[in-house]
C-alpha positions as CSV (number, residue, x, y, z in Angstrom):
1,X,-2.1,-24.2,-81.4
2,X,-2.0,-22.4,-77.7
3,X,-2.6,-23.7,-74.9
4,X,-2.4,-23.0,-71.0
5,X,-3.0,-25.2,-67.6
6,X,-5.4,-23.3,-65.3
7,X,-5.1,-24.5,-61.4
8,X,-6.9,-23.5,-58.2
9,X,-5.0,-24.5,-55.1
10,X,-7.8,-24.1,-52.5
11,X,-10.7,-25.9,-55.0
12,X,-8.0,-28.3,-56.0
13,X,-9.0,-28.1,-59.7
14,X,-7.1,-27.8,-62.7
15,X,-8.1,-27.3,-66.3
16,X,-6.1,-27.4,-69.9
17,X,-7.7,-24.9,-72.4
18,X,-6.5,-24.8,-76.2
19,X,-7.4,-22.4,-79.1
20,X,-5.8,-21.8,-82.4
21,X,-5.9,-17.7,-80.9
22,X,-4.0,-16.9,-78.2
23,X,-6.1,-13.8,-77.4
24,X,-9.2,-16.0,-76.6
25,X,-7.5,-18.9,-74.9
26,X,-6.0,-16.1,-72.4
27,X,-9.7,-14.9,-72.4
28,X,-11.0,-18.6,-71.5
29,X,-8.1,-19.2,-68.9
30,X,-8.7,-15.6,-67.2
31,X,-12.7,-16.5,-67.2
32,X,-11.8,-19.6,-65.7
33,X,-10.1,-18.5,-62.9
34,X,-12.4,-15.9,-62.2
35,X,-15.0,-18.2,-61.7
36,X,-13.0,-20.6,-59.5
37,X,-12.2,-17.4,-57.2
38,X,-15.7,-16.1,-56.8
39,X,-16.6,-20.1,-55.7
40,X,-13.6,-19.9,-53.0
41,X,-14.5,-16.9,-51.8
42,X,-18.1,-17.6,-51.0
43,X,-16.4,-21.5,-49.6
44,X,-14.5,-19.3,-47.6
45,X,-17.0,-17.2,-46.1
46,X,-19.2,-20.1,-45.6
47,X,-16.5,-21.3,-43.5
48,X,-16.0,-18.5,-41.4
49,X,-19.4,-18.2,-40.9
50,X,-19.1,-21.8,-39.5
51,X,-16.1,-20.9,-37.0
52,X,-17.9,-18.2,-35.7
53,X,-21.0,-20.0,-35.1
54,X,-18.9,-22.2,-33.0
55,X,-17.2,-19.5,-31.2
56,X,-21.1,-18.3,-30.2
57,X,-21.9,-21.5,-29.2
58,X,-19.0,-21.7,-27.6
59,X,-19.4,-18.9,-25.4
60,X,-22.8,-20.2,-24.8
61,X,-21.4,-24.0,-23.7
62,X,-19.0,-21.9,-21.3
63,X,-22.1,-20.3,-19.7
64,X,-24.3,-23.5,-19.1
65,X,-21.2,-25.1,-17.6
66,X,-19.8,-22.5,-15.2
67,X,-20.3,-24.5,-12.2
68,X,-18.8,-28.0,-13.8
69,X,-15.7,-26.2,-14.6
70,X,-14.8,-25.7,-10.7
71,X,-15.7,-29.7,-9.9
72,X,-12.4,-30.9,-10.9
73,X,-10.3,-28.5,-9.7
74,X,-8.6,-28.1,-6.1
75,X,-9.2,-24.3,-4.8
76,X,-7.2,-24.8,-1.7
77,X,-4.5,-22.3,-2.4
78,X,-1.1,-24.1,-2.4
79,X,1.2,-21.5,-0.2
80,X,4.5,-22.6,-2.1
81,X,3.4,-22.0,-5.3
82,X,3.1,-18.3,-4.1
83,X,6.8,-17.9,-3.2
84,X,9.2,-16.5,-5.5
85,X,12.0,-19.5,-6.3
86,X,13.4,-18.2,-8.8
87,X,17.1,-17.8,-9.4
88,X,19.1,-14.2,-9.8
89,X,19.1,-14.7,-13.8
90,X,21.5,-11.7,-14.2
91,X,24.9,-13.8,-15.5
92,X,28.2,-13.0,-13.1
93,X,30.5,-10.4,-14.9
94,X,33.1,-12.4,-16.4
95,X,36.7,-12.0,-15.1
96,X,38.3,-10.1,-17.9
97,X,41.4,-11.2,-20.2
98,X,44.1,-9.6,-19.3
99,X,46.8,-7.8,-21.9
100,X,50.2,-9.4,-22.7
101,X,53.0,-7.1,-21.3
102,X,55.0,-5.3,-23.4
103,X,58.5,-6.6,-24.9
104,X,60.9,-4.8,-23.5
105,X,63.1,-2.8,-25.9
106,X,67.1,-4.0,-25.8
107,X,69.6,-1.7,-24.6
108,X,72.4,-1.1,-27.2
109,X,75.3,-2.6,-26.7
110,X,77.6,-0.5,-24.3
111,X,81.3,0.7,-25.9
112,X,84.4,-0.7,-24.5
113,X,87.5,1.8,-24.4
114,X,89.3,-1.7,-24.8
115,X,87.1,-2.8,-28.1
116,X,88.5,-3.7,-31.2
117,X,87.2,-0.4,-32.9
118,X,89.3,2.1,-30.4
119,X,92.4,0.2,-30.4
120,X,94.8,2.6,-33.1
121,X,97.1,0.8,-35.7
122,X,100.8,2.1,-35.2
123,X,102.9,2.2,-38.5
124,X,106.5,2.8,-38.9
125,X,106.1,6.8,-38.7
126,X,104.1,6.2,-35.2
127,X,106.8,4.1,-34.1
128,X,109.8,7.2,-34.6
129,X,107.6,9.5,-34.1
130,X,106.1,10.3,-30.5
131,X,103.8,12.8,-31.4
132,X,102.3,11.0,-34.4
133,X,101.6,8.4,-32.1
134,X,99.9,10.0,-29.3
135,X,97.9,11.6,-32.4
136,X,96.1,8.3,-32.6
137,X,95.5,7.7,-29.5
138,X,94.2,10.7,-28.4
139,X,91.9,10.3,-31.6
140,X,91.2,6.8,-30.4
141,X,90.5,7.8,-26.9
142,X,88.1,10.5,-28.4
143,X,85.8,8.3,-30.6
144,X,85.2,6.0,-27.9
145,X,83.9,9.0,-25.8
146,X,81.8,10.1,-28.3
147,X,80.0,7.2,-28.9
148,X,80.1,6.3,-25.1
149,X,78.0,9.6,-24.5
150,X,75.9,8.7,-27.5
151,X,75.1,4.8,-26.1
152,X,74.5,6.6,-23.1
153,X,71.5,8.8,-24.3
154,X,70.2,6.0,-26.4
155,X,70.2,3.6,-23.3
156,X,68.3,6.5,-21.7
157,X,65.7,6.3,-24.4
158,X,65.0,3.1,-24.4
159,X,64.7,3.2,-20.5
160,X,62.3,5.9,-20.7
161,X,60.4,4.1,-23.9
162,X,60.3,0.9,-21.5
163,X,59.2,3.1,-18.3
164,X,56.4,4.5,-20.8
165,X,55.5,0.8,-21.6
166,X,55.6,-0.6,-18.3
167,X,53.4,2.2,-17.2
168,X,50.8,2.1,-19.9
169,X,50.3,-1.4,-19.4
170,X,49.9,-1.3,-15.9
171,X,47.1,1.8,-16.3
172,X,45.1,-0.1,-18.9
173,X,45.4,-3.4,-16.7
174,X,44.6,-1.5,-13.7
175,X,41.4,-0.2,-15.7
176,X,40.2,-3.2,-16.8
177,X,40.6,-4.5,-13.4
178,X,38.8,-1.6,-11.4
179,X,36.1,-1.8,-14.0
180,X,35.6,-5.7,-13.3
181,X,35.6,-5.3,-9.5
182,X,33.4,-2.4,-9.9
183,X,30.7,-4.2,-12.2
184,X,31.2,-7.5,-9.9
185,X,30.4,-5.4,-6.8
186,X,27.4,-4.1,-8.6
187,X,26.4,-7.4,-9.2
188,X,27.1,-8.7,-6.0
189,X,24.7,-6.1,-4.6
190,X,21.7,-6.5,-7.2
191,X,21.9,-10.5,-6.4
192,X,21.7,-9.0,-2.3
193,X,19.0,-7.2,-3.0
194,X,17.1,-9.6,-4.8
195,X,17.3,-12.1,-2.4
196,X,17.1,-10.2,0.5
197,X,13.5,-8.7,-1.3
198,X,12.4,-12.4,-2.2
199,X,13.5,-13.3,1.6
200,X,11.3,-11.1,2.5
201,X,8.2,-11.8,0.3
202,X,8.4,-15.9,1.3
203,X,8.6,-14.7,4.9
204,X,5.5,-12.7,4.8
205,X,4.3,-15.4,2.6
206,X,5.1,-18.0,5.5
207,X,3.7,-15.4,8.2
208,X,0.0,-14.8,6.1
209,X,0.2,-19.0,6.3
210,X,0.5,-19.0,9.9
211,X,-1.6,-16.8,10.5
212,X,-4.8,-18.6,8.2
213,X,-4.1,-21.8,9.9
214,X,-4.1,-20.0,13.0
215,X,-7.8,-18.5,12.3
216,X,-6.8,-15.0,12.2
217,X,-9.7,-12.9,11.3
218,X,-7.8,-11.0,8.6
219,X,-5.9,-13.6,7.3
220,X,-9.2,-15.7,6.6
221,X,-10.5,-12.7,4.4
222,X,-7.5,-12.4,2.5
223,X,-6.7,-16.2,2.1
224,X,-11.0,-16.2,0.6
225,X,-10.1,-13.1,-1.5
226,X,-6.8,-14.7,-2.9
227,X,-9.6,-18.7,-3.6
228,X,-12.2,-16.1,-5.5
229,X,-9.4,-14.4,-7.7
230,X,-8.3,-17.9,-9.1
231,X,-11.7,-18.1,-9.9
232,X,-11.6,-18.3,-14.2
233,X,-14.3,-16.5,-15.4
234,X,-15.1,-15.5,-18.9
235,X,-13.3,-12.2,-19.5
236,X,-16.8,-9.9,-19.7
237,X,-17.4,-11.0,-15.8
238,X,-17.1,-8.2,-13.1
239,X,-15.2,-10.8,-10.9
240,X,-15.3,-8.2,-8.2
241,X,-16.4,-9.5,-4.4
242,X,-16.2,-7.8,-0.8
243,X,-15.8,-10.1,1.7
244,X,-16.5,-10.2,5.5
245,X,-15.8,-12.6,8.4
246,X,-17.4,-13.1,12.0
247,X,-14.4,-15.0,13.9
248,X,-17.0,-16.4,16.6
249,X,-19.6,-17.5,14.3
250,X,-17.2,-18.6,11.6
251,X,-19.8,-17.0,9.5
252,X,-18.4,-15.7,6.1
253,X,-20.0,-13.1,4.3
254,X,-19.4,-12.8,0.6
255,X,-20.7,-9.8,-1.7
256,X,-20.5,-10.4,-5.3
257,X,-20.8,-8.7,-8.4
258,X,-22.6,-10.5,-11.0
259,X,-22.7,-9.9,-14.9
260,X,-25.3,-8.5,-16.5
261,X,-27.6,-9.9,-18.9
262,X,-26.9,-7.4,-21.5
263,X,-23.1,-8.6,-21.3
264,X,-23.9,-12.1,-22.2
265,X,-23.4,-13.6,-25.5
266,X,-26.5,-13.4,-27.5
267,X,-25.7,-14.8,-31.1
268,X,-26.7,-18.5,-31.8
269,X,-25.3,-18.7,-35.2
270,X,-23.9,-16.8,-38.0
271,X,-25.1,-18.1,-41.3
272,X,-23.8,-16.6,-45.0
273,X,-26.6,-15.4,-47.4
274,X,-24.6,-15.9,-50.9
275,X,-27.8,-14.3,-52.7
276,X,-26.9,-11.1,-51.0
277,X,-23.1,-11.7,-50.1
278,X,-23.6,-11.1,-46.6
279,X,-23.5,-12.9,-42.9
280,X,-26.3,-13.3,-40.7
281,X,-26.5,-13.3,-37.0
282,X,-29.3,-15.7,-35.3
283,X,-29.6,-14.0,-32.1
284,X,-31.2,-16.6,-28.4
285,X,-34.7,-16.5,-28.2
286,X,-35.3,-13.6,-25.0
287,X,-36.7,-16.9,-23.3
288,X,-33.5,-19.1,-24.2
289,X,-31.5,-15.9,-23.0
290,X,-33.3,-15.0,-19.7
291,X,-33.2,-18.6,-18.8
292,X,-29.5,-19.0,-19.9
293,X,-28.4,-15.5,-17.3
294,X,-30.7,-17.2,-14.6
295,X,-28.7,-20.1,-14.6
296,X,-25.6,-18.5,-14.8
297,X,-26.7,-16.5,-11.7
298,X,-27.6,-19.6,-9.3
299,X,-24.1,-21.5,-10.7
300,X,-22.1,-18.6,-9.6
301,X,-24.0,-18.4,-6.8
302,X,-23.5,-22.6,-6.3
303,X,-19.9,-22.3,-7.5
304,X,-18.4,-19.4,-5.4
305,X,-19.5,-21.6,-1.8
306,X,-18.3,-24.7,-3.4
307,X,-14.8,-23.2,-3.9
308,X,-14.6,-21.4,-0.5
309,X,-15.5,-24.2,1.4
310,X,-13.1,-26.7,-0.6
311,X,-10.4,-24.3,0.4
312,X,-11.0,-24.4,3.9
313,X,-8.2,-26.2,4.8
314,X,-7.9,-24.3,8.5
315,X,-11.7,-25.3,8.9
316,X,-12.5,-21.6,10.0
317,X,-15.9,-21.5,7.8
318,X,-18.8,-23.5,9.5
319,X,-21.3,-21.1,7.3
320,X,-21.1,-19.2,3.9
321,X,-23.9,-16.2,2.8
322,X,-23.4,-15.2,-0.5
323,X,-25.3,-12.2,-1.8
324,X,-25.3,-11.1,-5.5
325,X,-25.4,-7.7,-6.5
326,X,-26.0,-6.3,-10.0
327,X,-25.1,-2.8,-11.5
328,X,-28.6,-1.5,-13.0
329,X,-31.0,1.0,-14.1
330,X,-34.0,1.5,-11.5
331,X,-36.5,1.4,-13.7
332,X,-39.2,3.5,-11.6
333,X,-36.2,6.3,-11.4
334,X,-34.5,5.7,-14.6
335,X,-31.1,6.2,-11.4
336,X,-28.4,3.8,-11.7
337,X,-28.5,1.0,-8.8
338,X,-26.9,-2.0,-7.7
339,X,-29.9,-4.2,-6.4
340,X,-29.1,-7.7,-4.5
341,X,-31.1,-10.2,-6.3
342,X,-29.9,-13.0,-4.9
343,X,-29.1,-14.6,-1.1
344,X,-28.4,-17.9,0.6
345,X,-26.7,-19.0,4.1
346,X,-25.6,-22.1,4.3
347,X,-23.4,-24.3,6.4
348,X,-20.8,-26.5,5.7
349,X,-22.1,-29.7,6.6
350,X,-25.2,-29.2,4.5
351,X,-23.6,-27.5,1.5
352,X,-21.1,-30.5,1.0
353,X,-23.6,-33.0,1.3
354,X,-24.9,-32.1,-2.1
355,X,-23.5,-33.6,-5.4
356,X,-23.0,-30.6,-7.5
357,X,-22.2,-32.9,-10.2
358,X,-26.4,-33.8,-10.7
359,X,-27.8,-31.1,-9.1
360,X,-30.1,-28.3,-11.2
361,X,-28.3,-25.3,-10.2
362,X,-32.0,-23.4,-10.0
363,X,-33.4,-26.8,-7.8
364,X,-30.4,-26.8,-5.8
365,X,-30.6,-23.0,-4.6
366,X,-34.3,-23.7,-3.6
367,X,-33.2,-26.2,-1.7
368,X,-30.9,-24.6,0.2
369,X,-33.7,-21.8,0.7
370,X,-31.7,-19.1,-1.0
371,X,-33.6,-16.1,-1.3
372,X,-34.2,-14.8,-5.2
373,X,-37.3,-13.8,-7.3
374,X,-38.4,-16.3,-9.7
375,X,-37.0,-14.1,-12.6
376,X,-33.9,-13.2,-11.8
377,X,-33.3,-11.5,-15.2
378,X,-35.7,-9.2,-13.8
379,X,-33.6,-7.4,-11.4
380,X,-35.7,-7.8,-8.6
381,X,-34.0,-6.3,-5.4
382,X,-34.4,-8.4,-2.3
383,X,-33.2,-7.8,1.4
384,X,-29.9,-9.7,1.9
385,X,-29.8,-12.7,4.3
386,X,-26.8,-11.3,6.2
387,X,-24.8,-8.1,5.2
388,X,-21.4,-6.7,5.6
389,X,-21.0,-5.0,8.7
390,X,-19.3,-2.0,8.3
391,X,-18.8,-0.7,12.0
392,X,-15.4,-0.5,13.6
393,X,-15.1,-0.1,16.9
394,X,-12.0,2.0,16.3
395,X,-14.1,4.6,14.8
396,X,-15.2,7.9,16.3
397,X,-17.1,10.8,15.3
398,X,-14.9,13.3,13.4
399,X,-14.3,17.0,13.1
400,X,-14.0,19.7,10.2
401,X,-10.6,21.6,10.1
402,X,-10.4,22.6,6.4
403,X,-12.2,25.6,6.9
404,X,-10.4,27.0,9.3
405,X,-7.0,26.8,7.3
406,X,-5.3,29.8,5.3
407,X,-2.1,30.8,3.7
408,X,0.2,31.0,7.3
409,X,-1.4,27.5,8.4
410,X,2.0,25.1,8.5
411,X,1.0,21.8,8.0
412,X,3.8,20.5,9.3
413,X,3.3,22.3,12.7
414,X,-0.3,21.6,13.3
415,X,-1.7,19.5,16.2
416,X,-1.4,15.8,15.0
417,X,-5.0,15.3,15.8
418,X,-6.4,18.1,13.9
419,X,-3.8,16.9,11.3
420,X,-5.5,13.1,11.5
421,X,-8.9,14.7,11.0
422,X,-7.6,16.9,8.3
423,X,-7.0,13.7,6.0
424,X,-10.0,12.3,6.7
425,X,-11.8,15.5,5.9
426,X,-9.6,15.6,2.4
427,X,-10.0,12.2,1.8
428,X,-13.7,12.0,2.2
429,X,-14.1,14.8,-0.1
430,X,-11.8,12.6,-2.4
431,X,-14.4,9.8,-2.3
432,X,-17.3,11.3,-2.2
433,X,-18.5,11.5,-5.6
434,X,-18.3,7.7,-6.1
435,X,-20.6,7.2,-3.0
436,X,-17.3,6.3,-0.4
437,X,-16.9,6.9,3.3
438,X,-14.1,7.7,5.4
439,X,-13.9,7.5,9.3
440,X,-11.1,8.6,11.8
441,X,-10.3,6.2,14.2
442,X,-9.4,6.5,18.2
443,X,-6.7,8.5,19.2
444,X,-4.3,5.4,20.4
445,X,-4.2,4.6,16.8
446,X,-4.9,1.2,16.9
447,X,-3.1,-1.0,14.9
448,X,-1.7,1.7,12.8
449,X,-4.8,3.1,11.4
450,X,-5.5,6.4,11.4
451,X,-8.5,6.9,9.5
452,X,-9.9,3.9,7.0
453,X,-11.9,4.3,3.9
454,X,-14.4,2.1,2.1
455,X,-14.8,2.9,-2.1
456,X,-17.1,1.1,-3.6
457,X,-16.0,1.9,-6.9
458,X,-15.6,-1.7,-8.6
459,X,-12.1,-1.1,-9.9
460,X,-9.7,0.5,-7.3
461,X,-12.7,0.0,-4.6
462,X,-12.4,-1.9,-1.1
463,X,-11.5,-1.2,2.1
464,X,-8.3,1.7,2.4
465,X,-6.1,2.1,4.9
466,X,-5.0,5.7,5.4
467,X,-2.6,6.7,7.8
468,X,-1.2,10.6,8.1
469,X,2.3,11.2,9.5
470,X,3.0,15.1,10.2
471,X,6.7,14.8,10.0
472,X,9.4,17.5,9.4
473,X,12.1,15.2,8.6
474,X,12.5,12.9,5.5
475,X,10.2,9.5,5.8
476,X,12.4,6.0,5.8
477,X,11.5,2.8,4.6
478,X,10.1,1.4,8.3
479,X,7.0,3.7,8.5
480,X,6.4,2.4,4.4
481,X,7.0,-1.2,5.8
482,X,5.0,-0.6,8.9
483,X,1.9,0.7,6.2
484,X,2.5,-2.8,3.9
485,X,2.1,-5.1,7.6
486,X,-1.1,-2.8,8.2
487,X,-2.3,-3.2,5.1
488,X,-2.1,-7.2,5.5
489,X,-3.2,-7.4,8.9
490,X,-6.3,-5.6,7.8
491,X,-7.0,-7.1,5.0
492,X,-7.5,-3.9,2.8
493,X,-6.9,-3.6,-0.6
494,X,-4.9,-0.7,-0.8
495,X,-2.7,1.4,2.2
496,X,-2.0,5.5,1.1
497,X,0.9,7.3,3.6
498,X,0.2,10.8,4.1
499,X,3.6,13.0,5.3
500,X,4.0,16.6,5.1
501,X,7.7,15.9,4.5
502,X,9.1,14.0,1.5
503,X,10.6,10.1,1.4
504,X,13.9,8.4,1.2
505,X,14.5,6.6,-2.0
506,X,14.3,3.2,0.0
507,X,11.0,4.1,1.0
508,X,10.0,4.6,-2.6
509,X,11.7,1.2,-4.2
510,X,10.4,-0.5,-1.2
511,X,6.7,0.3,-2.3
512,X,7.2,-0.4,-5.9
513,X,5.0,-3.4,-6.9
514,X,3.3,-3.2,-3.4
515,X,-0.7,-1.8,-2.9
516,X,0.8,1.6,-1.9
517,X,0.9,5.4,-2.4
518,X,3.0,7.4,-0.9
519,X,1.4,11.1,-0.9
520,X,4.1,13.9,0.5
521,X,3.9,17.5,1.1
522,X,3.8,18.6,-2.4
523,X,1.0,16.3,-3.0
524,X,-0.6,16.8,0.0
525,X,-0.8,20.5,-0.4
526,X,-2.3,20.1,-3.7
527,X,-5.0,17.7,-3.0
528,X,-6.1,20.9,0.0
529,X,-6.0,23.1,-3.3
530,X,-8.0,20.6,-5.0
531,X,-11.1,20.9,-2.4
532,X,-10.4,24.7,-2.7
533,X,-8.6,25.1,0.7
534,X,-4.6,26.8,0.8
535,X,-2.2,25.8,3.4
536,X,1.4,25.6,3.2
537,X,4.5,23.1,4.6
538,X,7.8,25.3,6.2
539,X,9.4,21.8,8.0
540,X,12.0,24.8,9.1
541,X,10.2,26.5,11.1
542,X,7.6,23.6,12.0
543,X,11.0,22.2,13.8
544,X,11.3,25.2,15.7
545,X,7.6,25.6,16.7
546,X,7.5,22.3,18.1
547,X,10.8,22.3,19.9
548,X,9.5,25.4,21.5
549,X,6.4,23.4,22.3
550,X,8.7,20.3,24.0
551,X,10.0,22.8,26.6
């Protein structure tokens, strides 16, 4: 009689099957299990179909709930939490085990004329005879000065063996010391270094603070920039914004990129079809879905002035405008266009007299007589309550100088105006296919600035500081730092130093990490080739043009 014990972990079954044949019971007990495998699979996809059904829903729950998630959070941005505190975590070199000296080799010991072993025996012939005698103790006398003479290159040796000692021991103990002080030093100087650099980080830190709680226009802008990029949003959100700030009507103007309805979830459920061994997606209604992005639109709307005016610690705000923008497809063109669809101003006072806890997010913006269509899944542009005012009152009308540049032009000799306008010119150029701008500002160079651009490309877009430095010696680390404090002051996303020369290493390690590029001659020379112009950079003889030009 066979038999064998059939078990199925996951179906938590077991069976015992006999037979007189051992062919069939191995049959039965392969059958068996065969069957059991076939039901776990299908369990098994049932299952999955299950978790992702309630991933989709979900993603879907995350949607309808956008604006409860901000409710019980604080947005006021916590200034310590944005210093660095952290320790130098690099371990102190440890002082180093030093070798045991040498033992000293012993000297031998030193003959005596008056030992034991040179002192002759006299017999009865020595006695009578005076020759005999003197025999031995001229043989006596001889010994001792052979083996003096031997003791004394031995004792030699061993002084040279011990010099040899002494002296290795001291060089590999020297080593081992110079090594230690060397890596200790080096140690020393990282730990400077890294707190001097988080010294300085806190302090600018401490200064942006200051300088929100004393209303500073820029400072406002970049303390709203820093509320909106805490902001959690589901990962498929453009969570890109331009902000703008009227000091004397403590009006703040937010433009905001909102998803698009094509990016939102869609799927419902996923169900499993055993009869054909195969999932299936239940996609939203359209209805279910066009009122689900409509909703979404009016929370973010809701949500983004909730959280900038919770964060108004300083009280600078008295009124918000948010205007949503959407990426599309003109659909009377077929041309690509980001169309506002929705706009509301409101103040303070008003806004936080609301209950965003009970409030229909749709109800609520009508309330607040936002501007929208109806539909707003139908992309329907509308004229903004309030835009961002791009005028600067730095900026003047610039002037081509490409053109007019050739193979003897020196870069690094040309009048620093016509230099200035030169980099706008390049830069503009540079922008100009994503639909940016570039303008030059007044000679006095106010605040740094020598031209500024705006790029409303949604990745590395935003406001640019550019600032152009014709120099003919090497760059240092203060003009890069002067470029970071510009950067901050004006609240710009990004700050690019142009130099027809080159920069210090310091300059470059001080940008590392920071919202800079640092452009030099090389570079600069071919971007000009890029927009099909040729110049070149001699810094040797730019020095003696414009010491010629001094006198």
């Amino acid at each position: 009689m066979w038999q064998i014990e059939v078990r199925h972990k996951g179906l938590n079954k077991y069976r015992l099957i006999r037979g007189s044949d051992k062919y069939i019971v191995e049959q039965k007990a392969e059958a068996q299990l065969a069957t059991w495998n076939e039901m776990w699979a299908k369990k098994i996809q049932n299952l999955e179909a299950r978790e992702k059904t309630e991933e989709a829903q979900q993603a879907i729950g995350e949607l309808e709930n956008i604006l409860d998630h901000t409710l019980s959070i604080n947005d006021a941005i916590i200034w310590e939490t944005l210093k660095d505190r952290s320790d130098f975590t690099k371990p102190k070199p440890l002082k180093p085990v030093l070798l045991t000296k040498p033992k000293l080799l012993y000297f031998p010991w030193e003959p005596k004329e008056t030992g034991f072993k040179y002192q002759p025996e006299f017999g009865f012939l020595d006695k009578v005879s005076s020759s005999r005698r003197q025999r031995k103790l001229d043989e006596a006398k001889n010994n001792f000065k052979l083996d003096y003479e031997k003791w004394v290159i031995e004792k030699e040796e061993v002084i040279k063996l011990n010099e040899e000692r002494n002296k290795q021991f001291e060089d590999e103990t020297n080593k081992i010391i110079e090594e230690y002080q060397l890596e200790l030093q080096m140690w020393e100087v990282e730990k400077l270094e890294f707190l001097n650099n988080q010294k300085e980080k806190n302090e600018l830190i401490e200064k942006r603070k200051e300088e929100y709680i004393s209303k500073n226009r820029d400072a406002i802008v970049d303390y709203c920039e820093m509320v909106l990029s805490n902001s959690k949003y589901p990962d498929y959100f453009p969570q890109e914004f331009e902000l703008d700030y009227n000091s004397e009507s403590q009006i703040l103007i937010v433009d905001y990129s909102l998803p698009i309805q094509e990016g939102l979830p869609k799927i419902k459920e996923v169900k499993y079809n055993q009869s054909r061994d195969e999932e299936v997606e239940v996609f939203l209604p359209e209805a279910t879905l066009n009122k689900l992005y409509d909703s979404v639109v009016y929370q973010i709307c809701l949500r983004t002035i909730h959280e900038l005016f919770e964060a108004d610690v300083a009280g600078a705000i008295k009124s918000i405008v948010f205007n949503g923008w959407v990426e599309s497809i003109d659909k009377g063109t077929g041309k690509p266009i980001n169309a506002c669809i929705i706009s509301l101003q409101t103040s303070k006072e008003e806004f936080q007299s609301i209950d965003l806890s009970k409030i229909e997010p749709k109800t609520c913006f009508k309330t607040l007589k936002g501007i929208g269509s109806s539909k707003l899944h139908s992309i329907t542009p509308i004229a903004p309550v309030l835009q961002i005012n791009r005028e600067d009152k730095r900026f003047i009308s610039s002037y081509e100088v490409a053109n007019s540049l050739d193979n003897t032009t020196n870069l690094a000799a040309m009048d620093w105006e016509d230099f200035e306008h030169l980099i706008r010119e390049l830069f503009e150029k540079e922008f100009k296919q994503t639909g940016g701008e570039v303008k030059v500002t007044q000679a006095s160079r106010d605040g740094g600035v020598d031209a500024v651009a705006f790029d409303p490309d949604p990745i590395r877009g935003g406001k640019i500081v550019i600032q152009a430095k014709r120099y003919t010696n090497t760059v240092g680390v203060s003009a890069v730092r002067d470029l970071f404090g510009t950067v901050m002051n004006e609240g710009a996303t990004k700050g690019i130093l142009v130099a027809t020369s080159d920069y210090g290493p310091d300059a470059y390690e001080f940008a590392k990490g920071k919202p800079l590029t640092l452009l030099n001659g090389g570079n600069l020379l071919n971007l000009l080739e890029k927009h099909g112009h040729k110049a070149k950079i001699d810094l040797k003889e730019a020095k003696q043009i414009l010491a010629e030009k001094e006198k």
